[in-house]
C-alpha positions in Angstrom: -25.5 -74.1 -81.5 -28.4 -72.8 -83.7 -27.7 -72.1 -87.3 -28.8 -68.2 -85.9 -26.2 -68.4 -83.7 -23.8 -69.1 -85.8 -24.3 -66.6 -88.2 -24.5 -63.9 -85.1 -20.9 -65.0 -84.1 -19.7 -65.1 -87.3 -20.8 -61.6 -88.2 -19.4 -60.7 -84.3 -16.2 -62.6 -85.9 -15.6 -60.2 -89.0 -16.9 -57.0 -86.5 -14.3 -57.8 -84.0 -11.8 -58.6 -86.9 -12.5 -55.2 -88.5 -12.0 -53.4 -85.2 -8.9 -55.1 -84.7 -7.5 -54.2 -88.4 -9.0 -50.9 -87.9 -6.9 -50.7 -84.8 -3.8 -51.9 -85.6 -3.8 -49.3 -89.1 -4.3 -46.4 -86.5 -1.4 -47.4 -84.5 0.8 -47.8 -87.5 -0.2 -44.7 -88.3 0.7 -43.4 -85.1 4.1 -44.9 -85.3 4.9 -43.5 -88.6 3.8 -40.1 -87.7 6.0 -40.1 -84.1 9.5 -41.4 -86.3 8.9 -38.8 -88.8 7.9 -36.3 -85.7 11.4 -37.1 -84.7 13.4 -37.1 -87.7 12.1 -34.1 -88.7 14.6 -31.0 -88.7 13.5 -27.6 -89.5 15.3 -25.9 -92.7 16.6 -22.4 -91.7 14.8 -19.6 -93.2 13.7 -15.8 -92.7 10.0 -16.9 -92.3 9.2 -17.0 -88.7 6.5 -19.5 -87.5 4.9 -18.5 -84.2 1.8 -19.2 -82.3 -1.3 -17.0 -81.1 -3.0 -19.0 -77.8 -6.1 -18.7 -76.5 -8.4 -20.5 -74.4 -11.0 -20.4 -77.3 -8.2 -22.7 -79.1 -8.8 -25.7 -76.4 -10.2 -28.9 -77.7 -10.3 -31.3 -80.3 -11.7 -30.8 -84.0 -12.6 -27.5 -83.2 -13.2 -25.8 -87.1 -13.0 -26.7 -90.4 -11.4 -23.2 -92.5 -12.8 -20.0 -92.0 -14.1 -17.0 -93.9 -12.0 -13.9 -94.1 -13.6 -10.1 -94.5 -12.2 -6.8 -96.1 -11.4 -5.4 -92.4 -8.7 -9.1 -92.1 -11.2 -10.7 -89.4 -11.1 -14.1 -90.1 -14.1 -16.5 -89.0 -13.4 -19.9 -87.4 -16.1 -22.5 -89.1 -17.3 -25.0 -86.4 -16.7 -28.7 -86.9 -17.4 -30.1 -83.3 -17.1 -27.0 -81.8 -20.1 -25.0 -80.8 -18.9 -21.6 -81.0 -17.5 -19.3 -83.9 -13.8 -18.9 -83.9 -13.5 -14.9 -84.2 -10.0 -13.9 -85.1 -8.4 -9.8 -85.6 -5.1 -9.8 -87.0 -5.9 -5.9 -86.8 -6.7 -5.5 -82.9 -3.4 -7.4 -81.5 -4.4 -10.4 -82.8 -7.7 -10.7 -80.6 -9.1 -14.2 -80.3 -12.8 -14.6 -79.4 -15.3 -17.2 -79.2 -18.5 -16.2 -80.2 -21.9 -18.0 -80.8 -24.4 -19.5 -77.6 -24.6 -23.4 -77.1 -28.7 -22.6 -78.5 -27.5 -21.4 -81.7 -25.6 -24.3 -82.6 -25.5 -28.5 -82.0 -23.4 -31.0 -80.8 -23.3 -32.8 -83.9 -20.3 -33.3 -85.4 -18.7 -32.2 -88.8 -21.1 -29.4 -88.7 -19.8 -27.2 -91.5 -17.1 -27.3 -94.1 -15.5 -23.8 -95.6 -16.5 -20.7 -95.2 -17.5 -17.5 -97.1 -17.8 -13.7 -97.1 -21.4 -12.4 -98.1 -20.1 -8.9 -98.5 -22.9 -7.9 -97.2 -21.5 -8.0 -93.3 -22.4 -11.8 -93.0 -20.1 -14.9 -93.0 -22.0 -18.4 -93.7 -20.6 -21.6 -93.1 -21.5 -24.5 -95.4 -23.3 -27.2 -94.3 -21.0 -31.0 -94.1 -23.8 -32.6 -91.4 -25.3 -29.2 -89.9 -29.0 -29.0 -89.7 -29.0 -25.5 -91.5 -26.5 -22.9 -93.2 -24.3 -21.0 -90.4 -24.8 -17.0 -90.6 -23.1 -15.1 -88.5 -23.4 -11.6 -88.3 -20.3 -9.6 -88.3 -21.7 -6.5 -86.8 -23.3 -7.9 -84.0 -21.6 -11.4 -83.4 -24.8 -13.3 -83.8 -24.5 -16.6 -84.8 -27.6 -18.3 -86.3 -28.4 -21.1 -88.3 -30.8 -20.1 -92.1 -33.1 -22.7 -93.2 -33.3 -26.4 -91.8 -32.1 -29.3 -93.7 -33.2 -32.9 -92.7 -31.1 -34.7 -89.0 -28.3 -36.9 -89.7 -27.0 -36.0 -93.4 -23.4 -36.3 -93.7 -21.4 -34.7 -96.0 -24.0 -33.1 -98.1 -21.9 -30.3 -99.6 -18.1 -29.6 -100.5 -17.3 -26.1 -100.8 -19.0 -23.6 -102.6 -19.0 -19.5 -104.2 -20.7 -16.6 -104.3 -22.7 -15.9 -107.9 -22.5 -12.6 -108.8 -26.9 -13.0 -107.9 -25.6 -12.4 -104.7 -26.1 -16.3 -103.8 -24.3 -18.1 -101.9 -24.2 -22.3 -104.2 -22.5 -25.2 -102.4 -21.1 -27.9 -104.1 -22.8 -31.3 -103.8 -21.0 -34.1 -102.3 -23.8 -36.7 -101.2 -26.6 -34.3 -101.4 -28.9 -34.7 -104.1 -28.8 -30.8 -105.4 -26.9 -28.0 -105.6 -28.0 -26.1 -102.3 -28.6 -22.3 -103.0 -28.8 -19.7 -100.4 -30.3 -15.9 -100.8 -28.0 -13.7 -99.3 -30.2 -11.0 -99.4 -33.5 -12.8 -98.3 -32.3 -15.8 -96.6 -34.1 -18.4 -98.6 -32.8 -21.5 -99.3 -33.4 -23.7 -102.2 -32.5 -26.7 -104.2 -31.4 -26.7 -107.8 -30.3 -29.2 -110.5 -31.6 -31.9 -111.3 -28.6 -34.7 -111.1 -30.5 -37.7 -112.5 -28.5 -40.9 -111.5 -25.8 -39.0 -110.1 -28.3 -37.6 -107.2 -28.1 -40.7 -105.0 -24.2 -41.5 -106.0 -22.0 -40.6 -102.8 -18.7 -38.5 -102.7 -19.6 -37.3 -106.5 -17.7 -33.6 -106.4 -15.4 -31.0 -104.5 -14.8 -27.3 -105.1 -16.7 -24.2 -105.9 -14.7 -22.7 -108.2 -15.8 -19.7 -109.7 -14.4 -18.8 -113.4 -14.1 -15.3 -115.0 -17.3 -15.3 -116.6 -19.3 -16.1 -113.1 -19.7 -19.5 -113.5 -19.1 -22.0 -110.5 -17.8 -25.3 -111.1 -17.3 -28.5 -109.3 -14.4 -31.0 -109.8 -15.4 -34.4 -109.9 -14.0 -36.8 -107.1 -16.5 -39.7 -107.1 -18.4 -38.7 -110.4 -17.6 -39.2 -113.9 -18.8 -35.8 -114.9 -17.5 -32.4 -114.0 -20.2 -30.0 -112.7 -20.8 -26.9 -113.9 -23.9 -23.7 -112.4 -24.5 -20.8 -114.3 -26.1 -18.4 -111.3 -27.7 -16.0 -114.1 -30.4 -18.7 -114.9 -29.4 -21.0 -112.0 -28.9 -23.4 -114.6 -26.8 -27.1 -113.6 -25.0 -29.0 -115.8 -22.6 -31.6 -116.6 -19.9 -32.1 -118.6 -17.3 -35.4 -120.0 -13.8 -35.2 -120.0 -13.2 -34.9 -123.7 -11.8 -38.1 -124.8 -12.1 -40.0 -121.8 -14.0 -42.1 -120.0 -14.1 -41.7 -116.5 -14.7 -44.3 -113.7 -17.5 -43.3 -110.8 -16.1 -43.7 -107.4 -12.5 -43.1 -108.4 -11.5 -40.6 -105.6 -10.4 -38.8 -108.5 -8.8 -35.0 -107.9 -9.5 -33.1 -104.7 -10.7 -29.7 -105.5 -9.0 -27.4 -108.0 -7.9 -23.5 -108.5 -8.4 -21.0 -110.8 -5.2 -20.2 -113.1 -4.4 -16.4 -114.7 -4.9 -18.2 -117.8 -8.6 -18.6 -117.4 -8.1 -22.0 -116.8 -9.3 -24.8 -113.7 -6.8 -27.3 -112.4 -7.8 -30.1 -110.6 -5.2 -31.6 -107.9 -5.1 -35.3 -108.6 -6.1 -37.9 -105.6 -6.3 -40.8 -107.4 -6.2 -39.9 -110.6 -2.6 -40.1 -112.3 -2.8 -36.6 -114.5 -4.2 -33.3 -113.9 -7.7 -32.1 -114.9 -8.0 -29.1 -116.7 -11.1 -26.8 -117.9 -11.2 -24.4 -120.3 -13.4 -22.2 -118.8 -13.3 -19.7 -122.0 -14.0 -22.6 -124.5 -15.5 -25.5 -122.5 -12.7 -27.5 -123.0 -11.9 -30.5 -120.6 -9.1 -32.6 -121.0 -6.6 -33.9 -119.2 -2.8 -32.9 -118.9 0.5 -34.1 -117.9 2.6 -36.8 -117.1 0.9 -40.0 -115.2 1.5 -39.5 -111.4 1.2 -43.4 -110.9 -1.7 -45.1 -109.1 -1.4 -44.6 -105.5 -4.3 -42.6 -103.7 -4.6 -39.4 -102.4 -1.8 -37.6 -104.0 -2.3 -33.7 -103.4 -4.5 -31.9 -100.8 -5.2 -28.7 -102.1 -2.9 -26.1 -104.3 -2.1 -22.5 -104.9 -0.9 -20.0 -107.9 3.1 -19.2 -107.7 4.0 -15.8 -108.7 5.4 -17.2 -111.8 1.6 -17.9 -112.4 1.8 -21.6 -112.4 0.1 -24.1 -110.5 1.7 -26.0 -107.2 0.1 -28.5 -105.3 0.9 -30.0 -102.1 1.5 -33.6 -101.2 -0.9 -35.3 -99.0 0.3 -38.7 -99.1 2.2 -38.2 -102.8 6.7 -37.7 -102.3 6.8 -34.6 -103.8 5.1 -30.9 -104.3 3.4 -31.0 -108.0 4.2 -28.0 -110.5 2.0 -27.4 -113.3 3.0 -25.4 -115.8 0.3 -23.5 -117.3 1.7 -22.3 -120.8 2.8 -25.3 -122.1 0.9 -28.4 -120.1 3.8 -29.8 -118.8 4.0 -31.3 -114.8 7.6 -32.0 -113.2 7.7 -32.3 -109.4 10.0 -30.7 -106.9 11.5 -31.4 -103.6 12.1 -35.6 -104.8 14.2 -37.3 -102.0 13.6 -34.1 -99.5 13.9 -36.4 -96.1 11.5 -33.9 -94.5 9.3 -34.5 -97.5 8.5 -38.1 -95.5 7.0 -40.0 -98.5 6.2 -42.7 -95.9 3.8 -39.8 -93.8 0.2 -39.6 -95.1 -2.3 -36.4 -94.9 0.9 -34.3 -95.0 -0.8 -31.1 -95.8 -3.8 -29.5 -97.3 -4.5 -25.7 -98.8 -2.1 -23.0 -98.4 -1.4 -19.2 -98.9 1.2 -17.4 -101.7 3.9 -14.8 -100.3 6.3 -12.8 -100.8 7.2 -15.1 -103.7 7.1 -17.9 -101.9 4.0 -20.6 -101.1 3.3 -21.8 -97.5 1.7 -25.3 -97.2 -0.7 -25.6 -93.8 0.2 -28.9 -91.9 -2.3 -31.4 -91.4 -0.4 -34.6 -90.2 3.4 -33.0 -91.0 5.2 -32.0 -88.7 6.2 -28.1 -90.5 4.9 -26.0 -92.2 5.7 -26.2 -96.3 7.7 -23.3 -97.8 7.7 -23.5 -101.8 10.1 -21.0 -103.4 9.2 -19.9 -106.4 12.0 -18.3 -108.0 14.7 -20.7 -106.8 12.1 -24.0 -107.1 13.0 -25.2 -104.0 11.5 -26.7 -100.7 11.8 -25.7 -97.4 10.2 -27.1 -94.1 9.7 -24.7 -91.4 8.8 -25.5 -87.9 8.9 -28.4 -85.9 5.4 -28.9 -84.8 5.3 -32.7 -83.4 2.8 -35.4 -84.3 -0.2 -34.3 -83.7 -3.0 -35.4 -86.3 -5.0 -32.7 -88.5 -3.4 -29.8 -87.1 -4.8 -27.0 -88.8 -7.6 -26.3 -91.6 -6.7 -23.7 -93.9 -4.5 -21.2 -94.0 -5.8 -16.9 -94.6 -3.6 -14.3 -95.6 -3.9 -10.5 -94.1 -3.4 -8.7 -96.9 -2.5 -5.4 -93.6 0.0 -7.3 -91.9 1.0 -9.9 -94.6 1.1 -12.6 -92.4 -0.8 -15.9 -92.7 -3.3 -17.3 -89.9 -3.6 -21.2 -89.6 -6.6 -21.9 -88.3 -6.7 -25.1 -85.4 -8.5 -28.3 -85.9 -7.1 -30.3 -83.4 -3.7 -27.7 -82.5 -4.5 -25.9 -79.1 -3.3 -22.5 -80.7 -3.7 -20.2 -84.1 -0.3 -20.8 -86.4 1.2 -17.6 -87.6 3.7 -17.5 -90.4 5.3 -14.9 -90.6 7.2 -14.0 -93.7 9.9 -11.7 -94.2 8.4 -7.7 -94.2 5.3 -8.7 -92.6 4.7 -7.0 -89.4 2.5 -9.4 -87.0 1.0 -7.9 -83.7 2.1 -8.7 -81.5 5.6 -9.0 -82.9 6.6 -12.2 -83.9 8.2 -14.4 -81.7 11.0 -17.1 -82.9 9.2 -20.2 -81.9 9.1 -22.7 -84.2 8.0 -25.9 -81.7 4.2 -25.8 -80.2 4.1 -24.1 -77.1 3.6 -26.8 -74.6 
């Protein structure tokens, strides 16, 4: 055998190898999440989970979140889909597919998050999409502004409105800060990022402060990000007595506190990041959270106004209290809390004093209580992987609308005092 040959099955060796690994991870995963399918047993509660079907909802990573407007519709952003999820909590619950197979690609992954334009437009931001999604709320026409070069993955992580009236996306592998005229259409670039342009993963977010500013929280950069819409101005900022690794998978995404304040969720990180949005302060705060990866998903404000996070692959729901710094966790030893489960869930919705986690990979929903700091796990909703993306609140009905990723249906939780049309049904197990 040639010394070319040799190297060609060597490197078909470590392919095969890597397939094989690959493989077997994916069916321990698999395992893990059918035992802890089956283990699972709903908590009792006055919160009824139900489901709103629809053969819109067939299919498999169908949206990723959605963009909600003053009159409750909520907007469906495609991932592999092709069409628009249209959703009206206010007409029975209606579920539509909107959008023509010309307006939009195969390509997958084609937007992440949505947002309202207030101007009767939703836009979906770009992940590998070939342009920013608009769709037209008046007229259900679904569109695509601008064109951005084939094959780009993951170019930007969420985003805000400036109060310019345009729309910034956070940058995760793109090289700038994409900005998008929501009155003219135009689309430009901004920022200039210097080494960080070409570095990959660098920040999630889009949070936008009291003061207007929009700010990204670092996950593979060393530097948070910071855009000043009045003079489209991009900047970036240490952690004040630290020195940050790149490529740390460090916190995923943040939230805005009543104290003026940023949190960031820690993935990999082992303490909270928080920004002073008033002073410029950035520091972090906390007790260490250890080592392991991907801790928290996503987070919400409790009515006590303090910060709550939701375990992704971490054992336990984070609190962070905003007065005095502190962390402590809740819900330790929960069985249902399945510390061995990963991708438990991501984002979720306050009400009626109460927080409701959306499931990715769990098999319930997550109920914080608030006033009694307590878990509950409502719902037994089996194994299936990334359930839902993002859950929207109806500020009319009070109930909150999970939208599907790969579930065949539109979650409804249904809190106690909401009024869901059509009336909530108790069915807490996908419809089969």
């Amino acid at each position: 055998m040639s010394s070319l040959s040799i190297v060609a099955a060597s490197a078909g060796h470590k392919q095969n190898e890597s397939a094989r690994g690959a493989s077997w991870r994916a069916e321990r995963e698999r395992a893990v999440m059918e035992h802890a399918s089956l283990a699972h047993v709903p908590t009792g509660h006055d919160t009824v989970i139900d489901f709103l079907t629809s053969d819109a909802c067939e299919g498999p990573r169908k949206w990723l979140g959605a963009a909600t407007t003053a009159d409750g519709t909520m907007y469906g952003v495609p991932s592999h889909s092709r069409r628009v999820l249209k959703l009206e909590p206010r007409k029975g619950g209606k579920i539509t597919a909107i959008g023509c197979d010309d307006a939009l690609s195969e390509t997958h992954f084609k937007f992440l998050r949505g947002i309202d334009g207030k101007n009767g437009k939703v836009y979906g931001l770009p992940a590998w999409g070939e342009g920013v999604l608009c769709v037209d709320c008046v007229t259900d026409d679904v569109r695509l502004i601008g064109e951005l070069p084939p094959e780009m993955k993951w170019q930007w992580h969420g985003g805000a409105m400036g109060n310019d009236k345009a729309l910034y996306a956070i940058p995760c592998n793109a090289s700038k800060v994409l900005r998008v005229d929501t009155e003219t259409d135009a689309l430009t670039f901004i920022g200039d990022l210097g080494e960080h342009g070409s570095l990959k993963n660098k920040w999630y977010g889009g949070i936008k402060d009291r003061n207007g500013a929009i700010w990204g929280i670092p996950y593979c950069s060393d530097k948070v990000l910071k855009i000043t819409p009045e003079t489209q101005s991009v900047e970036m900022f240490d952690v004040s007595g630290e020195t940050l690794k790149k490529n740390a998978f460090s916190w995923h995404g943040g939230t805005l506190a009543p104290d003026g304040c940023i949190y960031g969720f820690p993935s990999h990180a082992e303490r909270v990041l928080k920004i002073n949005c008033n002073t410029g302060e950035i520091s972090l705060i906390g007790d260490s959270l250890g080592t392991d990866g991907y801790k928290f998903g996503g987070g919400c404000i409790g009515g006590d106004g303090n910060v709550y996070a939701f375990p992704s692959d971490y054992h336990a729901v984070l609190k962070i209290d905003v007065a005095t710094g502190k962390t402590s966790l809740l819900g330790v030893g929960e069985p249902s809390m399945m510390p061995s489960l990963k991708n438990k869930w991501q984002g979720g919705v306050a009400r009626d004093g109460s927080i409701y986690g959306i499931p990715c990979d769990a098999p319930s929903v997550l109920c914080i209580d608030v006033a009694a700091q307590r878990v509950f796990f409502l719902g037994a909703l089996g194994d299936l992987p990334d359930k839902y993306q993002g859950g929207f609140l109806d500020a009319n009905d009070g109930v909150i609308y999970a939208i599907p990723e790969n579930a065949p249906n539109i979650m409804r939780i249904c809190p106690r005092g909401s009024t869901p049309a059509p009336p909530a049904r108790a069915n807490t197990e996908h419809p089969v």
